[in-house]
C-alpha distance (Angstrom), angle and dihedral (degrees) to the residues before:
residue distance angle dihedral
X1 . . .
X2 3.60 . .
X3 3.67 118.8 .
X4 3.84 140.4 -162.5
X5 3.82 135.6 -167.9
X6 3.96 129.9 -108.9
X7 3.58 120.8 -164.3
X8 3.20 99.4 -84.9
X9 3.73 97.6 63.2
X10 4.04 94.1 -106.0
X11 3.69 116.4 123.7
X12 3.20 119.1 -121.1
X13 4.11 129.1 -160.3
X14 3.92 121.4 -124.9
X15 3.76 115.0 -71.9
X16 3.44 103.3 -109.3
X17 3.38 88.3 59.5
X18 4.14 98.0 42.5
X19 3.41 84.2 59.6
X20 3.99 96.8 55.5
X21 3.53 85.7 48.6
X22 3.80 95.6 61.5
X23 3.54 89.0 38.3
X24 3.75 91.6 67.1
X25 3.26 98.6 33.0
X26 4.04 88.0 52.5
X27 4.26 91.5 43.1
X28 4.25 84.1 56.9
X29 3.61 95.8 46.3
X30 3.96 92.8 48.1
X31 3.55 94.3 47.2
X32 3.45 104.5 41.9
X33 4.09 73.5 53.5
X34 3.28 95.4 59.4
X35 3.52 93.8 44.6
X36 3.65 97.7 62.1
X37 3.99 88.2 48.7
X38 3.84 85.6 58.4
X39 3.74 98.4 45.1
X40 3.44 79.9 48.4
X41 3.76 93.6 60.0
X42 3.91 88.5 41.0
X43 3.70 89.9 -107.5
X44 3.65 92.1 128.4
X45 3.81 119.3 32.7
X46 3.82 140.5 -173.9
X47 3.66 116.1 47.5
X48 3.88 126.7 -19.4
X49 3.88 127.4 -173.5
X50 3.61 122.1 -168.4
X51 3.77 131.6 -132.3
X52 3.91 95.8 -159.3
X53 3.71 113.2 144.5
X54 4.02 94.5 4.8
X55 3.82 88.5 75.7
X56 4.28 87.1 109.5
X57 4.00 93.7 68.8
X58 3.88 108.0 49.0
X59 3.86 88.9 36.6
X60 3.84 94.4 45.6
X61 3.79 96.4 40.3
X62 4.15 88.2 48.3
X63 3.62 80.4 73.9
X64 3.43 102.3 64.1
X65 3.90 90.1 46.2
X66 3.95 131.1 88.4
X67 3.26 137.5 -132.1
X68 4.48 91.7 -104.7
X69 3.96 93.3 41.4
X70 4.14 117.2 104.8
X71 2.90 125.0 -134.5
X72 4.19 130.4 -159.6
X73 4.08 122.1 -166.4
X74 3.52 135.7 166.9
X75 3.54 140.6 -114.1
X76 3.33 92.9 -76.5
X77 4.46 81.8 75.3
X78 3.73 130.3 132.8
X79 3.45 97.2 96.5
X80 3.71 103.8 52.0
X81 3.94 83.0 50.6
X82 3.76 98.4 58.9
X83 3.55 95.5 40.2
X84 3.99 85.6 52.9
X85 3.94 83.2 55.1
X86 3.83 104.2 -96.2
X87 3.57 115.9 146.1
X88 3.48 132.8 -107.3
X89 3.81 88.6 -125.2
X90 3.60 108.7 47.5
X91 4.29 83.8 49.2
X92 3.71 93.0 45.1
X93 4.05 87.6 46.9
X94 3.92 89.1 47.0
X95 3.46 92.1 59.2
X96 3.77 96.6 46.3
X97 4.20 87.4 53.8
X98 3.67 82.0 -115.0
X99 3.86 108.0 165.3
X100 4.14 81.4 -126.7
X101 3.80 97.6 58.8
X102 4.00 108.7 108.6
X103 3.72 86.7 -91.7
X104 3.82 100.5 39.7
X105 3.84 81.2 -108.6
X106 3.26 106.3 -65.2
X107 3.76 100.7 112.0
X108 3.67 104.8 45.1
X109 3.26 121.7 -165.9
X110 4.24 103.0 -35.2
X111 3.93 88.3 51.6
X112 3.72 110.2 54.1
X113 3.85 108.6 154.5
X114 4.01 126.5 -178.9
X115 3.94 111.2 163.7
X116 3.86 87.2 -178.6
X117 3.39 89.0 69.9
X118 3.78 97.3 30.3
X119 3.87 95.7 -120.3
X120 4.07 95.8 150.6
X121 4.38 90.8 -166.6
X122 2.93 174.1 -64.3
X123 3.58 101.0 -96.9
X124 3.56 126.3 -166.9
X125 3.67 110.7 -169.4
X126 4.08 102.2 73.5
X127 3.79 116.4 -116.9
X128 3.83 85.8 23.5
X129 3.95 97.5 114.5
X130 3.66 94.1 57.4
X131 3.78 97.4 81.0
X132 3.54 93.6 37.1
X133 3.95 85.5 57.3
X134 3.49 91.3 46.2
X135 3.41 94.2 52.5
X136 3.58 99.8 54.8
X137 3.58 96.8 40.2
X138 4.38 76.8 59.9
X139 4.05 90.1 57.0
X140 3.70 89.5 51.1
X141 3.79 92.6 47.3
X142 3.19 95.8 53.6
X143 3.69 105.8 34.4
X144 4.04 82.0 53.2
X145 3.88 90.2 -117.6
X146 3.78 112.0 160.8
X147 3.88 99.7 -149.7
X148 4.30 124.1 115.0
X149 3.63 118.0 -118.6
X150 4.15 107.8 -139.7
X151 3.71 115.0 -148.8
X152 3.76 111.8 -179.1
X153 4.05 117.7 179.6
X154 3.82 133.8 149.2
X155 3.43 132.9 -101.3
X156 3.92 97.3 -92.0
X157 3.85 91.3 64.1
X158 3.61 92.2 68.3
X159 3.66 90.0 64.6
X160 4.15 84.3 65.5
X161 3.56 130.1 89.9
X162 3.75 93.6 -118.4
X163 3.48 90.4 64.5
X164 3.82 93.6 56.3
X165 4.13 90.6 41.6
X166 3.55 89.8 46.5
X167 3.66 110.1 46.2
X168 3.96 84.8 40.0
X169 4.18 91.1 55.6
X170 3.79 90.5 40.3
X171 3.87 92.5 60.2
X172 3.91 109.8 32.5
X173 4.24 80.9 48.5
X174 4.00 89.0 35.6
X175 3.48 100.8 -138.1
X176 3.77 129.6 -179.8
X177 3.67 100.9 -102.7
X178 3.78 124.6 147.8
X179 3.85 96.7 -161.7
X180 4.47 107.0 -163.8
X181 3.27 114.0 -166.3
X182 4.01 109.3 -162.8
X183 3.30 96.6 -157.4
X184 3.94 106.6 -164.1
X185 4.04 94.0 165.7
X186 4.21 100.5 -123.4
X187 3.50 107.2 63.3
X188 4.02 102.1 -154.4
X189 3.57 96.5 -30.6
X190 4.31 104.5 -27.4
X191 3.85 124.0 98.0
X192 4.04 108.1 -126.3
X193 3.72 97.5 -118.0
X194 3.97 89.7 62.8
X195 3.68 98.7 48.8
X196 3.54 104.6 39.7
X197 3.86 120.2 46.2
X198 4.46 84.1 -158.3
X199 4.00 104.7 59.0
X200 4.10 82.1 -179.5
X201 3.37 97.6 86.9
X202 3.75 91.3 168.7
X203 3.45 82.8 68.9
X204 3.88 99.1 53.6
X205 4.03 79.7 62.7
X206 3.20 96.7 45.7
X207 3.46 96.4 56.7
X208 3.75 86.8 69.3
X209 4.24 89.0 62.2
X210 4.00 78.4 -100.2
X211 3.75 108.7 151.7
X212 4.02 107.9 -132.8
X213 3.88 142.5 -177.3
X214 3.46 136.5 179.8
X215 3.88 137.6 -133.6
X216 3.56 143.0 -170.9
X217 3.64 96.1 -101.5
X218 4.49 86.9 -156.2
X219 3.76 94.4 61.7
X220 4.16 110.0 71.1
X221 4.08 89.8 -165.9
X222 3.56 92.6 63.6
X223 3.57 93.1 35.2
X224 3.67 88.4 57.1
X225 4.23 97.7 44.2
X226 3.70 86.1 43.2
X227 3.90 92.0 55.2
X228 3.57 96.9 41.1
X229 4.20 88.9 53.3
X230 3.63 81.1 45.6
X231 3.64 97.9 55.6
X232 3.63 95.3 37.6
X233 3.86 86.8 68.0
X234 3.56 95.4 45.1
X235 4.02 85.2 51.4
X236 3.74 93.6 43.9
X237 3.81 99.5 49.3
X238 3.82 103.5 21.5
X239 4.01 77.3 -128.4
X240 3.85 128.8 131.2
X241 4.00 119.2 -101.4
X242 3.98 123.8 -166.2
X243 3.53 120.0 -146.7
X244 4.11 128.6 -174.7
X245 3.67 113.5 -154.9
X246 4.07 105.7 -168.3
X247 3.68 105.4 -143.2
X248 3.78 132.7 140.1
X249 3.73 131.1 -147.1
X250 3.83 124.4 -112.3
X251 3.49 101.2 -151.4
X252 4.04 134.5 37.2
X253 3.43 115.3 -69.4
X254 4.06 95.7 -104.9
X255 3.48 126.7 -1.2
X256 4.26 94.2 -101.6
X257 4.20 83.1 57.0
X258 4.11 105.4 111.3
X259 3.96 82.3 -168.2
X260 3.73 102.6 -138.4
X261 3.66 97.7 149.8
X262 3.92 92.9 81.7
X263 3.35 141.8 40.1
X264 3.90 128.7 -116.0
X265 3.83 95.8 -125.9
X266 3.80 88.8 58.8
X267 3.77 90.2 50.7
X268 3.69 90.5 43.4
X269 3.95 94.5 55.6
X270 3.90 84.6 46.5
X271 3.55 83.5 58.2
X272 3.63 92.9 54.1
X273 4.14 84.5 65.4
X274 3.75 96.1 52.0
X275 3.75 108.2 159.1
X276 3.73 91.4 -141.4
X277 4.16 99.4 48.9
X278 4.10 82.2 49.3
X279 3.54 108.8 44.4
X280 4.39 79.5 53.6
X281 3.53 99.7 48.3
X282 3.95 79.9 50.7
X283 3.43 99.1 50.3
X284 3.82 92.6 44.9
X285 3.82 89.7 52.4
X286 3.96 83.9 62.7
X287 3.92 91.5 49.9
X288 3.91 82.4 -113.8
X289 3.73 99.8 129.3
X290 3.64 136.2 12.9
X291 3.80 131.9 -163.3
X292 3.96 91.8 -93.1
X293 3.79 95.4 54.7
X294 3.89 86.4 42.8
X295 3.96 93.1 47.1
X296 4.07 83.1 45.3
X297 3.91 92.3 49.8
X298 3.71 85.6 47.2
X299 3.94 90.6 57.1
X300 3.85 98.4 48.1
X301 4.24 90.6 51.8
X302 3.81 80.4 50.5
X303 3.22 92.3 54.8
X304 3.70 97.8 42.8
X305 3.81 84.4 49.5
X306 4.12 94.8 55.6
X307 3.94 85.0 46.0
X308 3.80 87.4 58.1
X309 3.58 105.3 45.4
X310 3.99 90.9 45.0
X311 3.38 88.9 60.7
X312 3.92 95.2 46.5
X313 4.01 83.2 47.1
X314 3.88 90.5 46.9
X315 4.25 100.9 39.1
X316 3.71 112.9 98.8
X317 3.76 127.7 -122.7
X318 3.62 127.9 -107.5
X319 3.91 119.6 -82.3
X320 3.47 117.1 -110.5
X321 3.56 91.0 -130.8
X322 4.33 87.7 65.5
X323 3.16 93.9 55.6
X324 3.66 99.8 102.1
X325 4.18 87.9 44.3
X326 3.72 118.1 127.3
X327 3.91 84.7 15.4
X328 4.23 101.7 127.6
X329 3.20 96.4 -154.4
X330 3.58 141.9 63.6
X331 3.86 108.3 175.5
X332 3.67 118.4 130.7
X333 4.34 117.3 -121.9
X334 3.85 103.8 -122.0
C-alpha cells in the first residue's frame, strides 16, 4: 500500500483508493440510516444495533483481508458484512424475515451468515465468536491452509470466559487469528473503567504472549496500515495478533437503549471526530474530491439503498409449510 503525506503529516493512500474508502464508509452510515428509519416504521423488528461512527474499523481492516480469510463479528454487524461483499438486499431482506435475506429470514439482523464470502456471524450471545474463530483458525492449521481468521468483538466480550479460553488456545497452539477489539468504551450501557479493573486491554492479550497494537479506531488510514501490519504477522508466523481499535458509537447501543449512562456533550465531541467528516476534509485538502463528486457519491448509495429496500418490500415470506426445514429433528414432546 503506497502512501503519501497531507499537510498535516498523516499519510494518506492513493486516491483511487481514498475514495473507496469513503465510499464504504458512506454506504454503512446510510444504511444503517435507513435502517433505523425502518425499524422505526416497524419494518424491521427484533433487535437492531447500529454501526454509526465505528464505520472506520470494519472498512479499514477489510483491507488487510483476502478474498479466502473468515471473518466472525458480533451483533453489532452490517458493516463487516458489506465490506465482506454482502449485498445491501439480501441484509435488508434478512432483517425484514424475508425468505430472501442471507438467511431466508430467520436470523434477522444479529445472525447474518454468508459462507460465500466467509462471514461466520452475526452472533448474538457476546463472547460467542471467539471459539468459532478459534476453531477455524484450527482447520486451517492443520489442513496447512495459509489464510487469517478475523475475529472482531467489543470491549464487553473480553470480560467473558471465552475470551480468556480463546486467546489462551489461540497462542499456546499458535493459530492464525487476527483478534480486533472495537473498543467503543460502554459496552451495552457500562463505561470501561467501571467494569473492568485493567482499562489496558492490550495488556489482557498480552498476557497470553499475544503480540498487540492499538489504533485510533476514527481514522480509516490508520485503521487500514494498522491491519495490514497486523495481518502480515499473522501471515508470517501463522501466530495470533490482538489489535484495539478506539472508536465510540454514535448512537445507543440497540434501539430499546434509553442511553442514560452518558451524556450528550460527550457524544457530541465524539461527533466532532467522525471518521467520515475527516477522511473528506482530507481528501478535499488533496483536491481529491469536491462537493459535486461527494453530492454524486451520495446519490448512487441512495440509489443502491432504494434498490435494497424494494427488494426487502418485494421478497416473499416463508411458507408455512418450511417452517419445520433445517429443523433435525422430528420427535414429538410428550
Amino acid at each position: 500500500m503506497t502512501t503519501n503525506n497531507n499537510p498535516s503529516g498523516q499519510p494518506l493512500v492513493s486516491q483511487e483508493k481514498s475514495l473507496y474508502l469513503l465510499r464504504q464508509m458512506l454506504r454503512i452510515r446510510r444504511f444503517e440510516e435507513k435502517s433505523a428509519e425502518l425499524y422505526s416504521a416497524t419494518k424491521i423488528r427484533g433487535f437492531l444495533h447500529l454501526y454509526i461512527g465505528e464505520e472506520a474499523v470494519a472498512v479499514g481492516v477489510a483491507e488487510a483481508l483476502a478474498a479466502d480469510d473468515a471473518v466472525v463479528a458480533t451483533y453489532r454487524e452490517h458493516g463487516h458484512a458489506m465490506v465482506r461483499g454482502m449485498g445491501m438486499g439480501a441484509i435488508m431482506a434478512e432483517m425484514y424475515g424475508k425468505v430472501d435475506g442471507c438467511c431466508r429470514g430467520r436470523g434477522g439482523s444479529m445472525h447474518l451468515f454468508d459462507a460465500e464470502h466467509r462471514l461466520y456471524g452475526g452472533n448474538a450471545i457476546v463472547g460467542g465468536g471467539f471459539p468459532i474463530a478459534v476453531g477455524l483458525a484450527l482447520a486451517d492449521h492443520l489442513q496447512k491452509k495459509s489464510r487469517v481468521t478475523c475475529c472482531c468483538f467489543g470491549e464487553g466480550a473480553m470480560a467473558e470466559g471465552e475470551f480468556h479460553e480463546s486467546m489462551n488456545l489461540a497462542s499456546l497452539w499458535q493459530l492464525p487469528v487476527l483478534f480486533i477489539c472495537e473498543n467503543n468504551f460502554y459496552a451495552m450501557g457500562t463505561a470501561l473503567q467501571l467494569s473492568e479493573s485493567v482499562v489496558d486491554l492490550s495488556s489482557k492479550a498480552a498476557a497470553y504472549a499475544v503480540p498487540t497494537a492499538t489504533v485510533d479506531g476514527m481514522d480509516v488510514i490508520a485503521v487500514a496500515e494498522a491491519a495490514k501490519k497486523a495481518t502480515d504477522t499473522v501471515r508470517e508466523t501463522g501466530a495470533p495478533f490482538f489489535l484495539e481499535c478506539r472508536t465510540y458509537r454514535f448512537r445507543a447501543h440497540s434501539m430499546f437503549d434509553p442511553e442514560f449512562y452518558r451524556s450528550r456533550q460527550e457524544v457530541d465531541g465524539w461527533k466532532k471526530r467522525c471518521p467520515i467528516f475527516s477522511l473528506t476534509d482530507r481528501l478535499k485538502e488533496k483536491g481529491w474530491i469536491d462537493d459535486s463528486a461527494l453530492e454524486q457519491l451520495e446519490l448512487e448509495i441512495a440509489a443502491e439503498i432504494t434498490a435494497a429496500v424494494d427488494f426487502a418490500e418485494q421478497s416473499e415470506w416463508e411458507s408455512v409449510d418450511d417452517l419445520t426445514r433445517f429443523v433435525y429433528s422430528d420427535a414429538g414432546v410428550n
